[in-house]
N, C-alpha and C positions, 0 to 999 in steps of 0.2 A: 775888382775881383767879385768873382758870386758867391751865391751860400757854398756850391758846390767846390770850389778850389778853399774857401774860406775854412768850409769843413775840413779838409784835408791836410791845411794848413795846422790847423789848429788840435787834427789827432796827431799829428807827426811831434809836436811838444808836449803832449801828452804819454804818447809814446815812452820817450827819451824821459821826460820827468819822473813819472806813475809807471812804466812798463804794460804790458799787455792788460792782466790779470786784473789790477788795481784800478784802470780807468774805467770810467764810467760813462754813460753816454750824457749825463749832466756837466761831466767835466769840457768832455769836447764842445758842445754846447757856450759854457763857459769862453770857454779857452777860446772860439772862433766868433762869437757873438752872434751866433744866428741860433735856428731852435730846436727842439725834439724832433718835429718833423721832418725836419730838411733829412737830417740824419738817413728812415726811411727812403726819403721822396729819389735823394740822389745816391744814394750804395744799397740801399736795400736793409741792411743791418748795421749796428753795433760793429760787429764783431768782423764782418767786409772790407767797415772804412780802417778799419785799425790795420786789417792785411794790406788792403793799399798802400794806407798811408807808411806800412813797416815797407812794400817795395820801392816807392818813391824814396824814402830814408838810405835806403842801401845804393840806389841807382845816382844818389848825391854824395856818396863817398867822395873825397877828394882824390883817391888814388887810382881811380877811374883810368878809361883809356886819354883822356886832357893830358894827365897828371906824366903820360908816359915817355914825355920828351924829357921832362926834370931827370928821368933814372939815366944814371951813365952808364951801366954795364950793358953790355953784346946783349942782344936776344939770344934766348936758354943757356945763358950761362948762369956759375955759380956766383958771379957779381951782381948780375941782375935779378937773382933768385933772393940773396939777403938784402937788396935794397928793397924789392918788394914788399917782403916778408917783415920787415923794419919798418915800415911805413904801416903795416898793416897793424903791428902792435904797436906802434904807438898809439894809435886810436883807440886800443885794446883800454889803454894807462887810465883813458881820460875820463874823468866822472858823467854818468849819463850815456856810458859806452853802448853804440848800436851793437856792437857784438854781443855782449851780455844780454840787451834785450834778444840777441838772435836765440840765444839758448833756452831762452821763456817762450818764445814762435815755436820754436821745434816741441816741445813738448804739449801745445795746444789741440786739442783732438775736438776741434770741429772742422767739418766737412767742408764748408766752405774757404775759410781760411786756410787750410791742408791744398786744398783743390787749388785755391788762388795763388800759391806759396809754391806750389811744383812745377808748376809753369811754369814761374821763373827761375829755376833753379838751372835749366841749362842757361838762360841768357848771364847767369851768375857764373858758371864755368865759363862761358863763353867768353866773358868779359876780363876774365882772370886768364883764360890761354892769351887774348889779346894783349895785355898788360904785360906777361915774361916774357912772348914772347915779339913782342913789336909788331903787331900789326893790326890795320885794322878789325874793330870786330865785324864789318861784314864779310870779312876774308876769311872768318875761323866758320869752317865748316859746320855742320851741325855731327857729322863722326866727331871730330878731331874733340869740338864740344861736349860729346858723349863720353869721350875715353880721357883726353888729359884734363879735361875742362872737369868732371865729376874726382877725377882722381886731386887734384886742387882745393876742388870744392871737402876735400873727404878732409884734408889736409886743415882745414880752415877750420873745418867741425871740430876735429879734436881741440887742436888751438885755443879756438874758442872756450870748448870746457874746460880745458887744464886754466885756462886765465879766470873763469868763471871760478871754479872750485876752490884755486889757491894759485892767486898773483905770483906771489913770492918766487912758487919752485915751476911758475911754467917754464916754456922755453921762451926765448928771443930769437932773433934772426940769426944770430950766431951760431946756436945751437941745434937750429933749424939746418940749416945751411951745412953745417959740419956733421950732421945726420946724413944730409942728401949724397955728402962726397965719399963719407965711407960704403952708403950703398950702390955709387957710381963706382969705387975701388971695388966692390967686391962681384960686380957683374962680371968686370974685366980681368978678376983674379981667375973666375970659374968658365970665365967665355959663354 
């Protein structure tokens, strides 16, 4: 490996360890054994390699499109909806949770970071219509991406905070799942 993956390497555990806000570029440094410069030479900034390295971390989820033969429920249904969603908080549970670091990214207001972070944010829906609904993701359109894939993505955000905010009283996939069926019920009450 070169400085250049080494760096990357090495913010991605920093990341997960220290969070956005708290690393440093001596940490990374550290953490990958190469030096201040490289830092510059290969992302330009601090604050770059840490966006990178936060999209590499999400694009290593295990629950990814790999993961989406393990799910046994039908594509968009409510089986497949709470296995996703289940698999999604568990990772929620675990100490060093990328989602939590998600909620520290979102609130970060630098330009580049923001710039680099929105980008990926349809291949993030993208990746999520892929995943409920079975297929691949170069078969999710970029609409399909825009409308259920953001709507998903909207879904994850909250998620996110209520698990950030207080563990305890978020929801689970259960509760998730038994939300979606009453607003499936009440589409079909009113037509």
């Amino acid at each position: 490996m070169g400085h250049r993956e080494d760096l990357l390497e090495g913010a991605k555990r920093c990341l997960l360890e220290k969070g956005f806000a708290r690393t440093t570029a001596r940490d990374i440094v550290k953490e990958s054994g190469t030096n201040l410069a490289s830092i510059g030479y290969h992302y330009g900034s601090k604050d770059a390699l840490l966006a990178q390295a936060y999209v590499a971390l999400v694009d290593e989820m295990p629950f990814d499109g790999e993961g989406a033969a393990a799910i046994s429920g039908a594509p968009g249904s409510l089986e497949r909806f709470r296995e996703v969603w289940s698999n999604i908080v568990d990772t929620m549970r675990e100490p060093g949770s990328l989602w939590r670091l998600s909620m520290e990214v979102m609130t970060i207001e630098l330009p580049e970071v923001r710039d680099h972070l929105s980008r990926a944010q349809r291949e993030g829906g993208r990746g999520l219509v892929a995943l409920l609904m079975d297929v691949p993701e170069e078969e999710v359109s970029d609409e399909r991406a825009d409308t259920l894939g953001r709507f998903y993505l909207t879904l994850m955000t909250g998620l996110v905070a209520q698990w950030t905010f207080d563990p305890k009283t978020a929801p689970d996939a259960d509760a998730l799942t038994e939300g979606l069926r009453q607003v499936i019920e009440a589409v079909r009450e009113t037509g």
